[in-house]
N, C-alpha and C positions, 0 to 999 in steps of 0.2 A: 082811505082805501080800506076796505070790507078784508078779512082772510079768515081762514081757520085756523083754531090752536091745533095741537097735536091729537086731542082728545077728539076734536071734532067739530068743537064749540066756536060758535062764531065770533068774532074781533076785531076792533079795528086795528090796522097798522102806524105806529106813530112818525113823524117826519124823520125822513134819511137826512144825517147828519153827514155834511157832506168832508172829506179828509182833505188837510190842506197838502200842497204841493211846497217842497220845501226844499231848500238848499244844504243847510245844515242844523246840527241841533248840536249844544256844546255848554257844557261847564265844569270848574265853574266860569263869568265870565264876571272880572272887576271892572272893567272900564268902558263898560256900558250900562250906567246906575248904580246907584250904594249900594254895598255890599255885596257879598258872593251870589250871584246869579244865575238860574238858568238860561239860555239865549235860543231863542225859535228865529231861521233865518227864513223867510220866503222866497221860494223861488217864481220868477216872472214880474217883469218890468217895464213898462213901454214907457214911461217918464223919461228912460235913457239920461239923465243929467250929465253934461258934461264935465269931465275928470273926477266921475264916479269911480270910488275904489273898488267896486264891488262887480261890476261889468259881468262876470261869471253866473249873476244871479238874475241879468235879464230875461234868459229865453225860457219860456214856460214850456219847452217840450225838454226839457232835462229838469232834474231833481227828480226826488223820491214823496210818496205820498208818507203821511204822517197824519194813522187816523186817531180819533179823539181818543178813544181807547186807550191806543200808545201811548199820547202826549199825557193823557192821566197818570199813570204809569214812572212813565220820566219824570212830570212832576210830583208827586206822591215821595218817590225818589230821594230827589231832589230837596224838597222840604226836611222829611226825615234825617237827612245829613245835614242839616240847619243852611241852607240856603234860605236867601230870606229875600228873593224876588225873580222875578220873570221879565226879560224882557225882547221883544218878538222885530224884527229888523226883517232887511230883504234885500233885493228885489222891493217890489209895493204888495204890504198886508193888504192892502184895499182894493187890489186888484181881485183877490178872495173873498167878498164880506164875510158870506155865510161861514166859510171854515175860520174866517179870524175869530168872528162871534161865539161860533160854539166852542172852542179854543180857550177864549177868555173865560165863559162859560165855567168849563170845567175846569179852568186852575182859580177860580172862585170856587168852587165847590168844594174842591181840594184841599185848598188852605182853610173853609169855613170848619174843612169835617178835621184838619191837623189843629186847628185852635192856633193856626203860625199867622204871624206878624210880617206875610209876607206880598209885597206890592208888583204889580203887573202895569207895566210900560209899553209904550209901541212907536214907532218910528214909521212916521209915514211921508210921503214929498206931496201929497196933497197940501194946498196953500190954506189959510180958513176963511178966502172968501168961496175955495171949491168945494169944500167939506158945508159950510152953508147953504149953499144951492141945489146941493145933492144929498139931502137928509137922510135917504133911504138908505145911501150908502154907510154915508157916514155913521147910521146906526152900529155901527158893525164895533166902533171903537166907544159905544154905552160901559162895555165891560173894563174899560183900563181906571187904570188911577191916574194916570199922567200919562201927556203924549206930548210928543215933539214932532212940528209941522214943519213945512216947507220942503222947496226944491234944495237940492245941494248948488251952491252958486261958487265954482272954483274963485272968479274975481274977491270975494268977497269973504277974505279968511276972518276969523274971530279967534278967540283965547275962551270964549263961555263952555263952560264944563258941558261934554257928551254931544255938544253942538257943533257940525262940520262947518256953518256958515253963519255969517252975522244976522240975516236974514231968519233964520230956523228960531222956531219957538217952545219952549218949553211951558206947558200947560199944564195944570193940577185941576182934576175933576170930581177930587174925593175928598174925606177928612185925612184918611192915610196918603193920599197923594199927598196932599198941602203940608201934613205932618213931616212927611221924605223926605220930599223934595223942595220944599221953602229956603234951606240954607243954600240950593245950589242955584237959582232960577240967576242970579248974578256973577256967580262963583266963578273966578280966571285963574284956575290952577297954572303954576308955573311951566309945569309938564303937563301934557293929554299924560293917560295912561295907556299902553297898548300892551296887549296881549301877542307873542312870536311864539307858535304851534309849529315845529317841523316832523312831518312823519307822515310813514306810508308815500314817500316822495314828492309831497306839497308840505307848501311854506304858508300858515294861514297868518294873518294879521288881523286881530281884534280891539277894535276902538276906535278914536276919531284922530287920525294923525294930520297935524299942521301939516302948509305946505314945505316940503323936504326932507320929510319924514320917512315915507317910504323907501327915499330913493339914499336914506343914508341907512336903513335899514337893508334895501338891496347891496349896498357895496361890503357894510360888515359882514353879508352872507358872502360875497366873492371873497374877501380874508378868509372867511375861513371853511373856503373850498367848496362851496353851493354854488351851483349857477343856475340861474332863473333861465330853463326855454320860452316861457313864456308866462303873462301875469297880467291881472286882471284889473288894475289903476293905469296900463297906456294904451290905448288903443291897437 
């Protein structure tokens, strides 16, 4: 598209970077990848997986936009206070390409221009025979170092580190992925790690909790004097 500068002089206009639609932004975040992390949630889902914790972040007419700008910013942030990865959850990133893309984009650019050792993840319930058939999409996860595939399959609990289901995979696409993430691709931590945020009158939960987890986490909150009106792992 043809425009003018200010001066008068003609130009062209470069592609609109489109802002992702987002549920939350939060760190740091430990038990979702090594080390202290930033965490991009996306909002909007139609995967729906059943006895998804996450339910709050299906409907894409809620959340807040989070344009690339920002997200540089946070991550820029973020780095500077030695965070040392990124990783981007939802809702489905890939219901976004374009804003997951340019997203990854710039916290590559970010971490190139901090000289930081720091790796970028994504969490998607595309399976990899659907990310195969659908290139163009799947383009969008070019920029990660590691992704972790599949649906969430409640029958089907696991003990593999950051993985909610036996089914889910954890993929390395880089040298710094392979480098990360190679001691954990097996890894059966005794405990998930979860993250319990209470404030501003919500109770957030971060990480991949077994099944009974949550709901022993809801009862130590009724001990001590939280009651859940409502929450976003039961229907």
């Amino acid at each position: 598209m043809a425009g003018l500068s200010a001066d008068g002089t003609a130009g062209v206009a470069g592609p609109v970077v489109p802002a992702a639609l987002v549920a939350q932004v939060s760190r740091p975040v430990t038990a979702l990848g090594p080390g202290r992390r930033l965490g991009v949630w996306f909002q909007g889902c139609t995967l729906a997986c059943p006895g998804c914790m996450s339910r709050h972040t299906w409907d894409p007419s809620t959340g807040r936009e989070l344009t690339v700008d920002r997200f540089a910013a946070l991550w820029q942030a973020a780095l500077a206070d030695g965070l040392d990865g990124l990783t981007v959850s939802g809702g489905e990133p890939l219901e976004q390409p374009a804003a997951l893309a340019a997203l990854l984009a710039a916290a590559d650019a970010e971490r190139r221009r901090a000289g930081a050792v720091a790796d970028l993840l994504v969490y998607t319930g595309w399976e990899p025979e659907e990310l195969a058939a659908d290139p163009a999409t799947a383009a969008a996860l070019d920029g990660a170092d590691a992704v972790i595939t599949g649906r969430y399959r409640a029958g089907q609990p696991t003990r593999l580190a950051w993985r909610g289901s036996a089914n889910q995979r954890l993929v390395t696409r880089t040298a710094l992925g392979r480098e990360r993430y190679a001691p954990f691709l097996e890894h059966r931590p005794e405990r998930p790690e979860l993250q319990v945020h209470v404030s501003e009158g919500e109770v957030r939960v971060i990480g991949v909790p077994r099944p009974g987890d949550l709901s022993r986490i809801e009862r130590d909150l009724v001990r001590r004097g939280v009651t859940l009106r409502e929450n976003s792992w039961r229907p």
